[in-house]
N, C-alpha and C positions, 0 to 999 in steps of 0.2 A: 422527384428530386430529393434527395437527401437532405433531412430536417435542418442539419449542422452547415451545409451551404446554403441552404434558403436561409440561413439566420444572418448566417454572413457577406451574402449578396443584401439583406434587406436590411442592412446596419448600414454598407459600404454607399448606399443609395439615403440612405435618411441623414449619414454624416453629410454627404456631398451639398442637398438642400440647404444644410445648418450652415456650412460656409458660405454658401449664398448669402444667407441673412446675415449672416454676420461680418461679412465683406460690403452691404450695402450699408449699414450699420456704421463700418468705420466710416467709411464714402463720405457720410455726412454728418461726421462728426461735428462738423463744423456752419451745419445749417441752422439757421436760425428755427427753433421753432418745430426740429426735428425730432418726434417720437419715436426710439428703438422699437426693434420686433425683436420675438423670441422664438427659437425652436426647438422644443422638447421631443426629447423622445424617450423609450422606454423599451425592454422586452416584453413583449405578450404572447401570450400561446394563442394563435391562429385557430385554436377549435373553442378559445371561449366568445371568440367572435363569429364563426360558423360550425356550430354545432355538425353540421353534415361532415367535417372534416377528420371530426375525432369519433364517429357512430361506430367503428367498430369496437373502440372499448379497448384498443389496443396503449391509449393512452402518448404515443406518438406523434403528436400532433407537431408541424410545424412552429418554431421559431419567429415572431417578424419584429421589427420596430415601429412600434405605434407612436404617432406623433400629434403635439398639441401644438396650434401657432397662436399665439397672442401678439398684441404690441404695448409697450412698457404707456400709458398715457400718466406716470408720472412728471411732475413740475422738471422743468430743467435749470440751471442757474440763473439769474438774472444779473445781466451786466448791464451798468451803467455810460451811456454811449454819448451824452448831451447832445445827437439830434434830435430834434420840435417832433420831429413824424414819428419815430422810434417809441415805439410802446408795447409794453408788457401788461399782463394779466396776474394780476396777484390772487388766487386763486384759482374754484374749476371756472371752466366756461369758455369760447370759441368766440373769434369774431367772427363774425357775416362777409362773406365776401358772394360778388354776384357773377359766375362764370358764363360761357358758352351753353354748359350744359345744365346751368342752374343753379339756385345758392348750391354753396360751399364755405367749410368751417375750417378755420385757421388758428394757431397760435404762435404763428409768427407775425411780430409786429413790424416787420422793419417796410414799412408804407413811405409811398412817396407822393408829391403831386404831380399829375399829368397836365398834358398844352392846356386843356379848358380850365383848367382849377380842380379836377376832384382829385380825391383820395384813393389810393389805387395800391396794390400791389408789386412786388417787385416785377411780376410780369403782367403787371397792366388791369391787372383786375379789380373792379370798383370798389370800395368799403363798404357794406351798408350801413343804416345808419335810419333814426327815426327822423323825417325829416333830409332832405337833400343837403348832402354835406359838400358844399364849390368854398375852396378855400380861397380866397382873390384878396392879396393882402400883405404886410407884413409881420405884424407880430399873433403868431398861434400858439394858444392856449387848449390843454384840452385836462379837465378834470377829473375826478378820481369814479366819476358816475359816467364819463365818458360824454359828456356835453364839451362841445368844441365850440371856444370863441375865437374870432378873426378881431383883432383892433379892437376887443371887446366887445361887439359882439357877436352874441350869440348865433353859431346858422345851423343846429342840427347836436344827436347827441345819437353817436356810433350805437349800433346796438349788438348787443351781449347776450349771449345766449348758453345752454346747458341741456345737458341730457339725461334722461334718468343712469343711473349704472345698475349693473355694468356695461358699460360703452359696445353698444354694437355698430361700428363704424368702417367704412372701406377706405384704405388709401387711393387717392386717383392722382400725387404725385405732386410737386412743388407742393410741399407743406399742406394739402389741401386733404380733407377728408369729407364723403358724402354719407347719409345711411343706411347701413342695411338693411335687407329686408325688415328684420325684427326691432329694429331700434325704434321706439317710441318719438311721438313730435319734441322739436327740442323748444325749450318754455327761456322765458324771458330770465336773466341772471341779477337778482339786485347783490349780492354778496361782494363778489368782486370787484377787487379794484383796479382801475387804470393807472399804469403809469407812464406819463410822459417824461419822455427822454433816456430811457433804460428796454432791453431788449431779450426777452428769452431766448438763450444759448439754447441748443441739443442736450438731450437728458442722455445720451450714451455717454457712459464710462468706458474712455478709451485703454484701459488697464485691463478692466474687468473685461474688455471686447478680446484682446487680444488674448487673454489667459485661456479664454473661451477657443479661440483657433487653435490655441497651442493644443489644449485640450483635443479638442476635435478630430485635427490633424492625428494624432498620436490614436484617436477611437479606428480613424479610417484605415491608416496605416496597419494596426491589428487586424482588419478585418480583409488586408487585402491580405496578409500572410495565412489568415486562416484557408481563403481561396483558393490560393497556391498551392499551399501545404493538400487540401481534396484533390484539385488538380494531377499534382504527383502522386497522390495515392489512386486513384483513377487511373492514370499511364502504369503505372510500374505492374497494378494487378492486370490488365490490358494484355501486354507484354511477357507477363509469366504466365496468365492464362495461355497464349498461344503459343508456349514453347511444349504445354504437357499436351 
């Protein structure tokens, strides 16, 4: 294949992923507790990645778009929402939540109580916490160490937790992330602080998202005109080839 179409089929393919990410991005913009992904990419010559590629020394080596995916785990705004459950993290660290398929770490606060009295997530997932946390009560308290009292008192103290960086983390979706292979155990968090009644927004910049598509759009657009433009050069010599 021609160096200059493989460059531009493998642009038109690595922009198309990046609006992915960056359409799932806007999506949730508005999730509590949601951490943006990013999608880089870059030109690289394909024989500094497969020497076998470039062995004749011809120096011709394919074109492609190398690509880097991260996800932004910077803070997102904290809004103040005066619901008792609603809590934010001032600082690093993840709350414990207990799923189906085993803990998982969150930082979205926006917690509720279930039929029995615990603390649970927007989709039902229990809080962990040192100590069984059964809210059964009216007035909840919960302080800045994350010890939760009912009518004063005391039944438990949420726990808090962190990971070495850089964060090697998977998303497995509603705000939840588990670890990957390489991510070290996560260790107890004394730094941070709770806050009761205030709730971490999404850290996407919906400005910066969109500049990004415009962006995007306008890479993929060029690379499909480069396509076309081989295309018709491919027919025309085709074509005048078989008229001599």
């Amino acid at each position: 294949m021609n160096s200059g179409l493989y460059s531009a089929l493998s642009g038109s393919l690595a922009a198309v992923r990046r609006l992915d990410v960056i359409s799932n991005n806007l999506a949730n913009a508005n999730t509590a507790g949601f951490k943006g992904d990013r999608l880089q990419f870059q030109s690289v010559l394909a024989g500094t990645m497969n020497p076998a590629l470039a062995a004749d020394g011809s120096g011709d080596a394919p074109v492609y778009s190398g690509e880097k995916f991260f996800t932004d785990y910077a803070a997102g705004p904290v809004r103040q929402t005066g619901n008792t459950l609603d809590l934010a993290l001032d600082g690093d660290g993840f709350f414990v939540v207990n799923t189906p398929q085993g803990r998982a770490y969150t930082r979205a606060g926006n917690f509720r109580r279930d039929a029995s009295g615990k603390l649970v997530t927007s989709d039902g997932y229990e809080v962990q916490g040192r100590g069984a946390i059964t809210i059964n009560g009216g007035r909840v308290e919960i302080d800045g160490k994350g010890g939760v009292s009912v009518d004063g008192v005391p039944v438990g103290t949420l726990e808090v937790v962190d990971f070495p960086k850089p964060y090697a983390l998977e998303k497995i979706g509603n705000g939840l992330f588990v670890p990957a292979g390489t991510q070290s155990a996560p260790q107890p968090v004394t730094t941070a602080t709770v806050r009761q009644g205030f709730l971490e927004e999404s850290n996407v910049n919906v400005v910066a998202e969109m500049a990004r598509m415009i962006e995007t759009s306008r890479y993929f657009d060029s690379c499909q005109k480069v396509v076309r433009t081989y295309d018709d050069l491919a027919a025309k010599a085709a074509n005048d080839l078989g008229k001599l």
